[in-house]
C-alpha positions in Angstrom: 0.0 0.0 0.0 0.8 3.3 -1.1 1.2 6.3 1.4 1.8 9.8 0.7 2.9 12.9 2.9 3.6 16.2 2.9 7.4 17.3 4.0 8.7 20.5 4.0 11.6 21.1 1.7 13.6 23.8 4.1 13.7 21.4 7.2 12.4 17.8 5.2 10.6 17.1 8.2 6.4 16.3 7.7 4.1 18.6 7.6 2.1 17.2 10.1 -1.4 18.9 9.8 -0.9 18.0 6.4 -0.5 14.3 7.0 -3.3 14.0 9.3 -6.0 15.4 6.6 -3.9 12.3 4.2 -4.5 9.7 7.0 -8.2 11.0 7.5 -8.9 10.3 3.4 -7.6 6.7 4.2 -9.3 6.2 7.5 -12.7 7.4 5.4 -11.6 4.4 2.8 -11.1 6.9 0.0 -9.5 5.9 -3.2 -5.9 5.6 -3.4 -5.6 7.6 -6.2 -8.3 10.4 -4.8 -5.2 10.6 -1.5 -2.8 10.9 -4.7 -4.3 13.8 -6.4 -4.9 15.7 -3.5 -1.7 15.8 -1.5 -0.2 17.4 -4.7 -3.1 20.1 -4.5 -2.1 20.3 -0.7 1.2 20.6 -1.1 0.6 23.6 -3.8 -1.5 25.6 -1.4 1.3 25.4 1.4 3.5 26.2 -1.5 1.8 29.0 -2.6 1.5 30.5 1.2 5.6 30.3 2.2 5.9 32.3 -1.6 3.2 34.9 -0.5 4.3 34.9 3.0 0.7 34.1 4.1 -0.1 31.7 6.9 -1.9 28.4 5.6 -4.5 28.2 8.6 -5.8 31.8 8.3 -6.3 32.8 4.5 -8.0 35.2 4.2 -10.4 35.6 0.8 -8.3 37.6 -1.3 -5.5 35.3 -0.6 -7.9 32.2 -1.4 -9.0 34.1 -4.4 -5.3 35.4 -5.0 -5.0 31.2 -4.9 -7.2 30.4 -7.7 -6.2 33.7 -10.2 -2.2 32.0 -9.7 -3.8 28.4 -10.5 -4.9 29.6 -13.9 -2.5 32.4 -14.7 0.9 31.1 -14.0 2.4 28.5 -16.5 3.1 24.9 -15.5 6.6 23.9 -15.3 8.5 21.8 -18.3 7.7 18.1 -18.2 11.1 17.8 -19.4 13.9 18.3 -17.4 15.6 20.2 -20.7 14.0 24.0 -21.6 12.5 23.2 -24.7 11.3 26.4 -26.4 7.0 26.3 -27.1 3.9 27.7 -26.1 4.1 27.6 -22.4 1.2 25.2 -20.3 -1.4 26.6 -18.2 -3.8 25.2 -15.7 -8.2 25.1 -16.6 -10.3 26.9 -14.7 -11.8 23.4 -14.2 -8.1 22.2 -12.7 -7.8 25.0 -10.5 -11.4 24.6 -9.0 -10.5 21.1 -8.1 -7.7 22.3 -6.3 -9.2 24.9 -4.3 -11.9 21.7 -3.6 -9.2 20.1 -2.1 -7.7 23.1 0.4 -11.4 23.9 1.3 -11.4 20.4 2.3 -7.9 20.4 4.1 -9.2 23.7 5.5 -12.4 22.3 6.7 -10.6 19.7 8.3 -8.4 21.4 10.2 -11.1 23.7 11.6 -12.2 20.4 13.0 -8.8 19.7 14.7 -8.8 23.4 15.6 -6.2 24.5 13.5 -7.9 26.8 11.5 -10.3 29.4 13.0 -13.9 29.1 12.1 -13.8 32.8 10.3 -11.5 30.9 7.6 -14.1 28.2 7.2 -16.7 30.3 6.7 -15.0 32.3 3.9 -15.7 28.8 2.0 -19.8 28.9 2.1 -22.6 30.6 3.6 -26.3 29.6 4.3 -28.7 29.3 1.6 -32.6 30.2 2.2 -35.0 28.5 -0.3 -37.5 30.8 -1.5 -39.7 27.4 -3.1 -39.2 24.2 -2.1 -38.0 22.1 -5.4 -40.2 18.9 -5.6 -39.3 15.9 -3.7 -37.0 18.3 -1.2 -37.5 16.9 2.9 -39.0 20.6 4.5 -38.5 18.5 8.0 -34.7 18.5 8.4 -34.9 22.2 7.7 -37.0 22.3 10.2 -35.0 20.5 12.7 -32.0 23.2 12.1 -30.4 21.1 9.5 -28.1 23.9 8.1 -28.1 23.6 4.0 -24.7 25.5 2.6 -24.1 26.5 -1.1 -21.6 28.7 -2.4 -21.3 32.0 -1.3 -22.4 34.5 -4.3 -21.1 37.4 -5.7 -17.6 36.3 -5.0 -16.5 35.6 -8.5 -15.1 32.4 -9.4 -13.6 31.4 -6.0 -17.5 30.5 -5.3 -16.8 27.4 -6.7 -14.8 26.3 -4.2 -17.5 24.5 -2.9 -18.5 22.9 -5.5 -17.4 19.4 -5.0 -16.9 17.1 -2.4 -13.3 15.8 -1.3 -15.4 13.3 0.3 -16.3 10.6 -2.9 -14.6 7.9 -3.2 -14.1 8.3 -7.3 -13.5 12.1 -6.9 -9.8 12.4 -7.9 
């Protein structure tokens, strides 16, 4: 069995909050590759905070949204290890939304371990308040004080953050 971590390339020692939201994907008997995927996208966001000088467990949303603008507008490195001249390789809006899937998760996660303050988490999603009922939707556990989240609007594209859930076992 495969097991991946997170170490940090100044001091090679594990990034342990890091680890633990890796372990957690296992423990919820994700797929293998869905623990693959995302501790690349992991490892990018803590990336992407020690280069902006931002700390990990308290984003705020112009440095989430700073996050997903980078994803899209900074070009991929070579696949080669020799420069070979060409058009240079960018990430798809639709790549970049699955990563910001996976640090809302890791984010969530540790605001369950108390790592990351509530105010972050709720940067992610907000309350929605149906208007009308669609057909077939249970009124009762809205009644009960189930809380139903969507994305939080008028935030541009980071409001897809949301969108997915780190969660499925064939979400990669």
């Amino acid at each position: 069995m495969t097991r991946w971590v997170v170490v940090d390339s100044r001091t090679y020692s594990l990034q342990t909050e890091a680890v633990a939201y890796l372990a957690s994907l296992r423990a919820r008997d994700c797929s293998p590759n869905t623990e693959r995927v995302y501790v690349g996208r992991v490892a990018l966001y803590l990336n992407y905070c020690l280069m902006r000088r931002l700390n990990w467990m308290t984003p705020d949303f112009l440095g989430l949204a700073g996050l997903q603008q980078w994803l899209v507008e900074a070009p991929l490195p070579s696949r080669s290890s020799r420069a070979q001249p060409g058009p240079a390789r960018f990430r798809s809006r639709a790549t970049a939304n699955a990563v910001m899937t996976a640090v809302a998760e890791f984010l969530r996660f540790g605001a369950t371990h108390g790592w990351v303050p509530a105010s972050t988490t709720a940067l992610l999603s907000e309350p929605k308040l149906l208007r009308f009922t669609p057909p077939g939707y249970d009124t009762a556990s809205s009644a009960s004080g189930e809380r139903h989240r969507r994305p939080r609007s008028g935030s541009g594209s980071l409001s897809r953050v949301t969108k997915t859930s780190a969660t499925s076992r064939s979400a990669t």
